[in-house]
C-alpha positions in Angstrom: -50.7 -38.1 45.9 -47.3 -40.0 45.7 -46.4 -41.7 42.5 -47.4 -45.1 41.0 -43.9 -46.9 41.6 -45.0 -50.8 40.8 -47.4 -51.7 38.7 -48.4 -55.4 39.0 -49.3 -57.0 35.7 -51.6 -59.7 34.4 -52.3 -60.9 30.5 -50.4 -57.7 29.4 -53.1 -55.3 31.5 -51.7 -53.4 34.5 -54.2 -55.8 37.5 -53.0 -53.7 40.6 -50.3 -50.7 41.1 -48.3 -49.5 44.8 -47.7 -46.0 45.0 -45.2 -44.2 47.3 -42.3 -41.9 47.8 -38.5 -42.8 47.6 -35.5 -40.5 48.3 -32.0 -41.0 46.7 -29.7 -38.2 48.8 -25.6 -38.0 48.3 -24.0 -37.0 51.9 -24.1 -33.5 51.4 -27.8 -33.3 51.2 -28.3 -33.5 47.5 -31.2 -35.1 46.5 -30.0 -37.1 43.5 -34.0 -38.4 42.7 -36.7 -37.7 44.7 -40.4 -38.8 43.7 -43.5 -38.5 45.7 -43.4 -36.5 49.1 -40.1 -37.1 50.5 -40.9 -34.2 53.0 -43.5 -36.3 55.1 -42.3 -37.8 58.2 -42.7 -41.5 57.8 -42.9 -44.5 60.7 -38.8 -46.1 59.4 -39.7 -49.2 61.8 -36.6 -51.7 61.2 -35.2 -50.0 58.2 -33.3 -48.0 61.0 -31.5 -50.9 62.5 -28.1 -50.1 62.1 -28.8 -46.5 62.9 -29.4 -48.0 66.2 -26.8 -50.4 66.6 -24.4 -48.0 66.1 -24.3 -47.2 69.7 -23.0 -50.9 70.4 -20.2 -50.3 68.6 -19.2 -46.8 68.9 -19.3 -47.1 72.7 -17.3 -50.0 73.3 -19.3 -52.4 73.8 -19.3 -54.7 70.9 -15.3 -54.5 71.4 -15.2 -55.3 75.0 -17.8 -58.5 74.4 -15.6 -59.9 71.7 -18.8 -59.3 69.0 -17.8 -60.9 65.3 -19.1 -59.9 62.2 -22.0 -62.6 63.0 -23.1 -61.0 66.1 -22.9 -57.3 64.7 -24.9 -58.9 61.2 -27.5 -59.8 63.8 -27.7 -56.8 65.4 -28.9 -55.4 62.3 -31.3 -57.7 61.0 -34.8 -58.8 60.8 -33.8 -62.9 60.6 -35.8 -65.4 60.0 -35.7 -67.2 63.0 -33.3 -70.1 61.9 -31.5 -72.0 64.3 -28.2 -70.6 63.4 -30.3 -66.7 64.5 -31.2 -68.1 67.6 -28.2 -69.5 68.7 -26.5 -66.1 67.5 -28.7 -64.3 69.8 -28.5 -66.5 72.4 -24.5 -66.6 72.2 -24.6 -62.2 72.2 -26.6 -62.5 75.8 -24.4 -65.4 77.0 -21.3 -63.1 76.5 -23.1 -60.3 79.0 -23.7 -62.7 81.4 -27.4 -63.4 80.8 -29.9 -65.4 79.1 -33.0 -64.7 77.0 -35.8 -64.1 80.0 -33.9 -60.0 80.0 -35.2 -59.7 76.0 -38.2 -57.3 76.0 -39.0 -57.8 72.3 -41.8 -60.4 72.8 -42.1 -64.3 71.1 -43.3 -65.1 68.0 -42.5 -67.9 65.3 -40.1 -67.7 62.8 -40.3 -66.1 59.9 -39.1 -69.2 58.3 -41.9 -71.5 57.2 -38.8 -74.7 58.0 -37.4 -73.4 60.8 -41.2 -73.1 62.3 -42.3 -76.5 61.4 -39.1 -78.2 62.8 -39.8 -76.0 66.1 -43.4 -77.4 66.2 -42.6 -80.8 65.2 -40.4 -81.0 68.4 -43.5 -79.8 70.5 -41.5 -76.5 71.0 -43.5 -73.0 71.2 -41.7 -69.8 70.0 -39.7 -67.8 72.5 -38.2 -64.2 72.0 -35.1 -65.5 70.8 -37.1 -66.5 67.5 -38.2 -63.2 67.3 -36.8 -61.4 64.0 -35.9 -58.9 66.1 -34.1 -60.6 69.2 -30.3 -59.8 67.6 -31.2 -56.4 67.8 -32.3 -56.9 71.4 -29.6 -59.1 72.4 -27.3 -55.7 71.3 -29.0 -53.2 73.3 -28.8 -55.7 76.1 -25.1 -56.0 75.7 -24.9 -52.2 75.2 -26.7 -52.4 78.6 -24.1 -54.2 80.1 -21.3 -51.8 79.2 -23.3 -48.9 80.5 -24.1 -50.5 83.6 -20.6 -49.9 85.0 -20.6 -53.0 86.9 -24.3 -53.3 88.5 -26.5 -56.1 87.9 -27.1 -56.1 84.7 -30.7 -57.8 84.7 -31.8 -54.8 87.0 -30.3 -52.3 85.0 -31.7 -53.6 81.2 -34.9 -53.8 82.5 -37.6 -51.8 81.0 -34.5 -50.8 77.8 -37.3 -50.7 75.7 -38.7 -47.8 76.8 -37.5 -44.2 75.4 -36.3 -42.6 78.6 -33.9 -46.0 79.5 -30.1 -45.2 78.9 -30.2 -47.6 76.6 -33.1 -46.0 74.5 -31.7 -42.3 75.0 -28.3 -44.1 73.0 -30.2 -44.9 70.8 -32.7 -41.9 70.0 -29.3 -39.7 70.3 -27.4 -41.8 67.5 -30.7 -41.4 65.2 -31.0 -37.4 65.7 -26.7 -37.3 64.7 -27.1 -39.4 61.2 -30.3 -38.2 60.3 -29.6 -34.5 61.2 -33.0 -34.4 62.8 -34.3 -33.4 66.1 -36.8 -36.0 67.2 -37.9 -34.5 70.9 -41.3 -33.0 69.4 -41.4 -35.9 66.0 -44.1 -38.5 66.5 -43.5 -41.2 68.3 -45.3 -44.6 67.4 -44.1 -48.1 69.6 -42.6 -50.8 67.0 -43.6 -54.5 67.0 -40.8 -55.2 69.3 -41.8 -52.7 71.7 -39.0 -50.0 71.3 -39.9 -46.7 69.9 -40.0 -45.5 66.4 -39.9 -41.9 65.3 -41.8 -40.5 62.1 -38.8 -39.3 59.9 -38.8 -37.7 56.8 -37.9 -40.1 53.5 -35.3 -37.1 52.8 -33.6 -37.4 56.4 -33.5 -41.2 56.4 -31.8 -41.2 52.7 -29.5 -38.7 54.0 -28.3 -40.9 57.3 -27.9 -43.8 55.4 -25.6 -41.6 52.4 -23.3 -40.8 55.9 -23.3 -44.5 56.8 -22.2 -44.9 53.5 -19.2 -42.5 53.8 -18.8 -41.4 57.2 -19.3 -37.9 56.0 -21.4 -35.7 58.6 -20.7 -38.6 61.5 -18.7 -37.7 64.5 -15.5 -40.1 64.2 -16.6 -42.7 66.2 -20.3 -43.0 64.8 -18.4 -43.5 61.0 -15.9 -45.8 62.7 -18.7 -47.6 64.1 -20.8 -47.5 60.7 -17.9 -49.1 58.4 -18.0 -51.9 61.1 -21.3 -52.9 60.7 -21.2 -52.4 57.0 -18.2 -54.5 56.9 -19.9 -56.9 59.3 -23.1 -57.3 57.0 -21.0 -58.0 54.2 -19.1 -60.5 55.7 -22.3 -62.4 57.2 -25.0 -62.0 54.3 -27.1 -65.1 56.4 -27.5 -63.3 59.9 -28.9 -60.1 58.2 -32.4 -61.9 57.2 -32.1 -65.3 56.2 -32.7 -68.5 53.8 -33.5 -66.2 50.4 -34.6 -62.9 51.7 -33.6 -60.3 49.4 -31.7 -58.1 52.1 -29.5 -61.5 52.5 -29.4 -62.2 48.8 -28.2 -58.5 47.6 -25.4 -58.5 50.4 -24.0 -61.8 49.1 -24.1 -60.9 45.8 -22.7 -57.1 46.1 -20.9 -57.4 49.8 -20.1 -53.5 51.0 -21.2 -52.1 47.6 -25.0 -52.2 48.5 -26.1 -52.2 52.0 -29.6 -52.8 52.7 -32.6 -52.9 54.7 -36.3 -53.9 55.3 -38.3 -52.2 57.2 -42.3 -53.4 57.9 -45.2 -51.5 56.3 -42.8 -51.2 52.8 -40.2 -49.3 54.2 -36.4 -50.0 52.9 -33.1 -47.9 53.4 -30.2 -48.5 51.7 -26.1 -46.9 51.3 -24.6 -47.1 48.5 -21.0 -46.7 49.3 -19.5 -46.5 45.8 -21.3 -43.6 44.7 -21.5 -42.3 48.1 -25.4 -42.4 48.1 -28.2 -43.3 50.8 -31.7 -44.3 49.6 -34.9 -44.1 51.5 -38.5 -45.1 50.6 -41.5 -45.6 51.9 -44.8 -47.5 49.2 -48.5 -46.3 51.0 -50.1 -49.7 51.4 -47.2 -51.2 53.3 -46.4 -54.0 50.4 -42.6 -55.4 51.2 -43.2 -57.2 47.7 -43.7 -53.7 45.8 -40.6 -51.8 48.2 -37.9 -55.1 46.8 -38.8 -54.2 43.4 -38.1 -50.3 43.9 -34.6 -51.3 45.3 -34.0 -53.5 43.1 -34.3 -51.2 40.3 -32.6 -48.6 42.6 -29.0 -51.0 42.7 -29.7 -51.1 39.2 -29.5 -47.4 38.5 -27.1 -46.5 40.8 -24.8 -49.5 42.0 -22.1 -50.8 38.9 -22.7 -54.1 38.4 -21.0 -56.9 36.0 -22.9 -58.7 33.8 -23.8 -61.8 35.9 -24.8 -59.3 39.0 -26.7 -57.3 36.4 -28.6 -60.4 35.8 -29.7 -61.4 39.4 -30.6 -57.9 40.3 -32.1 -57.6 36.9 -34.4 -60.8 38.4 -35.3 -58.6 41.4 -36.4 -55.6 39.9 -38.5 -57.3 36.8 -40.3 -60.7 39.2 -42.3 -63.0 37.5 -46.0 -64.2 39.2 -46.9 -67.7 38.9 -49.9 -69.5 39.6 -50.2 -72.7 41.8 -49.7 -74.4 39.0 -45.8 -73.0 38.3 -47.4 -71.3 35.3 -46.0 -67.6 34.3 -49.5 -65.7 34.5 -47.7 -61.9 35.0 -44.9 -59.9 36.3 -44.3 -57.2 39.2 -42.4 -54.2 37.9 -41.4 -51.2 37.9 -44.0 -48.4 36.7 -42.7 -46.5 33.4 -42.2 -42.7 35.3 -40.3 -44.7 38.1 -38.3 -46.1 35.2 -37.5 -43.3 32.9 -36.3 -40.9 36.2 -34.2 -43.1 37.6 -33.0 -44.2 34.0 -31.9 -41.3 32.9 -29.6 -41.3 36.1 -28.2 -44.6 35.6 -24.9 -45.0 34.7 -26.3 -47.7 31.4 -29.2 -45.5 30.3 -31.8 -48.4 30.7 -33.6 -50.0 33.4 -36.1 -52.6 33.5 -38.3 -54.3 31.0 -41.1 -52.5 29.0 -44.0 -51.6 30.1 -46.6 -54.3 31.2 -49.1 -53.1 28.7 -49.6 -55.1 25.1 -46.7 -57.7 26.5 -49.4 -60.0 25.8 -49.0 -62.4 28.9 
């Protein structure tokens, strides 16, 4: 049974607690912390997403489009379905020649409570460019354009989604070089936006993201292509989630120092370029809330920070719950064997807050 990582308190008693596994790896396969079964092949959903945009960029593509640092952000992310996503998106597919009926990723609303209401307010229903994943979409369609070779490009994307599409094999090739794992016999599950996602071990995925981190183990191109969309996240914070998601929040607070990403079911990865580390983990009931804090308390540990970026990240890993009435009535936070391992490996000595129990809430 994997560790209690998060324990979620309430009038100084522990209320609820999210267990899982995380995997901090340096590029040469080290594992730096590992707790819980980093072993087990996991479902990485969007964690991976700039595994698989690294194909855009390594191949040309991005290049020959013209792609900025928004469009490659997008590429990336899991957005929010603001109006500046969407007409990202829509701009990416423009530049290929096409518009969003070749998008294979499905409609949904955003994942912007504002940016929903304004769409229904105008009597507008969801299409797949407000789908948090259309900019990675919109990137294998233009990655489908530079492999067509000239033929019509509509023809040729269709059915990208699936895993024997060039577009796919790109993709599934570009996964097995960073996370040094042969996925032809792994499970194979179909992600919310239809393309498939392989069951990776924790250790693998912390591994690919410590090469993405500092191109060591990646083929020239692929770490070429990695320090652009690093550079690219950095420089766009907005387009890699949205209005106050944490991914969005930690990029524009650290830039290229901490890359990372959320994946659904409580998956994260993240690279650490400074200290040349990548960071996998995976909490068993699927709570996003509980796999923000881990990070969180992750960057703490292993990212340096200054004393006002300690203090926002300090706000992340230690979150206060109030009721409807603004009222503090607990705190989400890291559980104390999560926080004496990865203290003892932090560069300060200390992470987090005390335990919740006798804090007398």
């Amino acid at each position: 049974m994997n560790p209690v990582l998060i324990e979620v308190c309430r009038g100084g008693a522990v209320e609820s607690v999210h267990r899982g596994a995380l995997a901090v790896v340096s590029a040469g396969g080290e594992h730096v912390l590992a707790l819980g079964d980093v072993s087990r092949p996991v479902l990485p959903r969007s964690a991976v997403k700039l595994l698989q945009a690294l194909p855009l960029v390594e191949s040309g593509a991005a290049a020959a489009l013209g792609l900025g640092d928004e469009e490659l952000a997008l590429a990336c992310s899991s957005h929010s379905g603001e109006p500046a996503h969407v007409a990202t998106a829509a701009a990416m597919l423009a530049r290929a020649g096409v518009g969003a009926e070749v998008l294979e990723c499905g409609a949904h609303w955003p994942l912007d409570e504002a940016a929903g209401r304004e769409l229904a307010a105008r009597g507008e229903a969801p299409g797949a460019l407000h789908n948090n994943c259309s900019g990675k979409h919109a990137g294998f369609v233009c990655l489908a354009h530079h492999l067509a070779g000239g033929r019509e490009l509509p023809a040729y994307a269709r059915g990208y989604v699936e895993a024997g599409h060039p577009v796919m094999r790109e993709v599934t090739a570009a996964l097995e070089a960073a996370t040094g794992r042969e996925l032809s016999t792994a499970v194979l599950g179909i992600d919310g936006c239809s393309i498939p996602t392989f069951a990776i071990p924790l250790e693998h995925l912390a591994l690919a993201f410590a090469r993405v981190a500092t191109g060591t183990g990646l083929r020239d191109g692929q770490a070429e292509a990695a320090r652009r969309l690093l550079s690219a996240a950095a420089r766009a914070p907005f387009m890699t989630a949205g209005s106050g998601r944490f991914d969005t929040r930690v990029l524009d607070l650290l830039g290229e120092r901490a890359y990372c990403k959320v994946g659904a079911e409580g998956m994260y990865c993240a690279a650490f370029p400074e200290s040349g580390l990548g960071v996998a983990l995976k909490i068993d009931d699927g709570a996003t809330r509980a796999a923000e804090v881990v990070l969180a308390a992750l960057i703490e540990a292993f990212v340096p920070l200054d004393e006002r970026e300690a203090q926002v990240v300090r706000g992340l890993a230690d979150v206060p719950l109030r009721n409807w009435n603004g009222r503090e009535v607990g705190a989400l936070r890291p559980a104390a064997g999560f926080r004496e391992a990865a203290a003892a490996l932090s560069r300060e000595g200390a992470l987090g807050a005390p335990p919740c129990e006798g804090r007398g809430r």
